[in-house]
N, C-alpha and C positions, 0 to 999 in steps of 0.2 A: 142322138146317141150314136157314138161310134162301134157299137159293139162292149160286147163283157170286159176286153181287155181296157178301156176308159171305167170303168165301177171300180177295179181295186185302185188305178190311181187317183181315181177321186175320193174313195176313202181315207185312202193314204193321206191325202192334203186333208182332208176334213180332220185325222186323226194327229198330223202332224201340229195343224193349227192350234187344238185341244191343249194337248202338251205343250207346245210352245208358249199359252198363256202364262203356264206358271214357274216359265224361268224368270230370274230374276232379271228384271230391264237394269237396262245400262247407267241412270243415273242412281242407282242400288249398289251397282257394282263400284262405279268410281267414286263414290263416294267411301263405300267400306272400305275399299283397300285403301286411299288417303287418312283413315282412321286406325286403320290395325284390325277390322272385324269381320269375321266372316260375310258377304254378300250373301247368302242364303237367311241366315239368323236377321237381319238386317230388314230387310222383304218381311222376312215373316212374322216380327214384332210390327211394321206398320201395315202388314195387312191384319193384325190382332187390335190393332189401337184403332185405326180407321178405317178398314176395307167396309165398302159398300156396294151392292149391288149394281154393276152401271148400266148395265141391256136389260136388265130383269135376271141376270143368270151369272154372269161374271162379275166376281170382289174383285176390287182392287183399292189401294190405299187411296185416300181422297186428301189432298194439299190442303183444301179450307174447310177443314171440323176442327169444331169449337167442344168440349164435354165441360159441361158445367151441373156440379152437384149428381152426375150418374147420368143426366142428360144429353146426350150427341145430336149436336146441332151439324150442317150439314148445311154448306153457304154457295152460291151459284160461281164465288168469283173473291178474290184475293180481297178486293176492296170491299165486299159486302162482308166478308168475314173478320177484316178489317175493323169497319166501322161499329160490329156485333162486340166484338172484343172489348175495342176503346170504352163501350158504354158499359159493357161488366166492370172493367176498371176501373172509369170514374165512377163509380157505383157503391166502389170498394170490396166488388167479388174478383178477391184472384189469386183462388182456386180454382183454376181454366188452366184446362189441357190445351193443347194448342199445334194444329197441324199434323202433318202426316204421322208424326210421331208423339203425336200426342204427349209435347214436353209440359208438365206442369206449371204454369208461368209463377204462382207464389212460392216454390223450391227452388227453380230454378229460371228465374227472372233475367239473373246476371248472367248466363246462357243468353238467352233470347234478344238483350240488346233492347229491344224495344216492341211494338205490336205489329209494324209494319215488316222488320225483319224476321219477327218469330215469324210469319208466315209465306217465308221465301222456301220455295220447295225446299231447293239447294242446303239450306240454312240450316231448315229443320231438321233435315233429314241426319246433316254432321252435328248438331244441339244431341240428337239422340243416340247417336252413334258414341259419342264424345261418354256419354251419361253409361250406355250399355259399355262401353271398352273400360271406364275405371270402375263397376262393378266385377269386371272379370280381373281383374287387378286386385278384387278383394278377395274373388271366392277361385280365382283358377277355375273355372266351369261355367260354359257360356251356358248354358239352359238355367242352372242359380243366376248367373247373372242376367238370365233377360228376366225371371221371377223378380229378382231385386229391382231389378229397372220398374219393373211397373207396382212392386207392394211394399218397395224398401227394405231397411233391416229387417231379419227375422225375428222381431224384438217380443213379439207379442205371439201366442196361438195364433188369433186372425190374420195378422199379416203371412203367417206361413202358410196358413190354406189359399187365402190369397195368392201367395207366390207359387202354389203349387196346381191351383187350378187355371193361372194365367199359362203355367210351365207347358200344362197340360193341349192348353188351345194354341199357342208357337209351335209344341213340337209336333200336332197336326197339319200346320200348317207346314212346316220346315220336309216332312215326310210329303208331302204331296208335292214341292215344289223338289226336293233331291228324288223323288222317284220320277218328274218330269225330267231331270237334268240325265237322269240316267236311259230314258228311253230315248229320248232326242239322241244323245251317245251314240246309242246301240243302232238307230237307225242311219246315222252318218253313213255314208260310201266307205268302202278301205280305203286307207292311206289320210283318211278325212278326219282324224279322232283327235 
């Protein structure tokens, strides 16, 4: 050890790291602004649809889950989840979520192309995008619209608790990732913002 004056900047890096986790990465970003949606809200529905623990202690969205029937399946590799799919569908279940953004393949199939591209990061990622931007086209308010994206119309009571308790877990996530974007900020050098 060098001395006290090496502890506050290895805090600093240990605390920069922390926050840094939950800016949104960059294929979040270029993806949203190619669609018209916020990159934050974007992050935050697929760390709501898919995030899973990866070290034991950090979420993050996982490319290959599968949810079928309430169930989240959780596949080591594009072709294992792949080949998981295909047999739900030959099968004739498809009611399957599907990848990062967990798009529903029997609502929106003609989205997804096929099982091989529903499960292209990239793919998914604008499938869900595409899905969250013309609900906000219906309601004007991305927090309805990410409810809707994931419970549909508010047709029924249950879909609206639904919509409202999905609202709920997005806008916890959406707060933990704009209160990392504002510390990172704050931390920048002057002239660095």
């Amino acid at each position: 050890m060098k001395g006290w004056g090496s502890l506050p900047h290895l805090l600093g890096c240990l605390l920069c790291g922390q926050v840094m986790a939950l800016e949104v990465p960059p294929a979040y970003q270029t993806v949203a602004e190619a669609e018209g949606v916020p990159p934050a809200l974007l992050y935050a529905i697929a760390l709501t649809e898919s995030g899973t623990p990866l070290d034991g202690r950090r979420v993050r969205p996982w490319p290959w889950t599968l949810n079928v029937a309430g169930n989240g399946e959780r596949y080591p590799s594009r072709l294992a989840a792949w080949r998981a799919l295909k047999r739900y569908l030959a099968s004739g279940i498809t009611r399957v979520d599907v990848g990062f953004m967990q798009v529903n393949w029997a609502f929106h199939h003609h989205r997804l192309a096929d099982p091989w591209r529903a499960l292209d990061p990239w793919f998914n990622l604008a499938a869900g995008a595409r899905i969250l931007k013309e609900e906000y086209t219906r309601t004007a308010d991305w927090l309805t619209a990410a409810g809707r994206y994931h419970a549909g119309a508010p047709t029924t009571p249950a879909r609206r608790r639904r919509a409202a308790a999905y609202r709920r877990k997005v806008a916890a996530w959406l707060q933990r990732i704009s209160s990392a974007t504002v510390r990172v900020g704050q931390a920048a050098p002057p002239g660095r913002r």
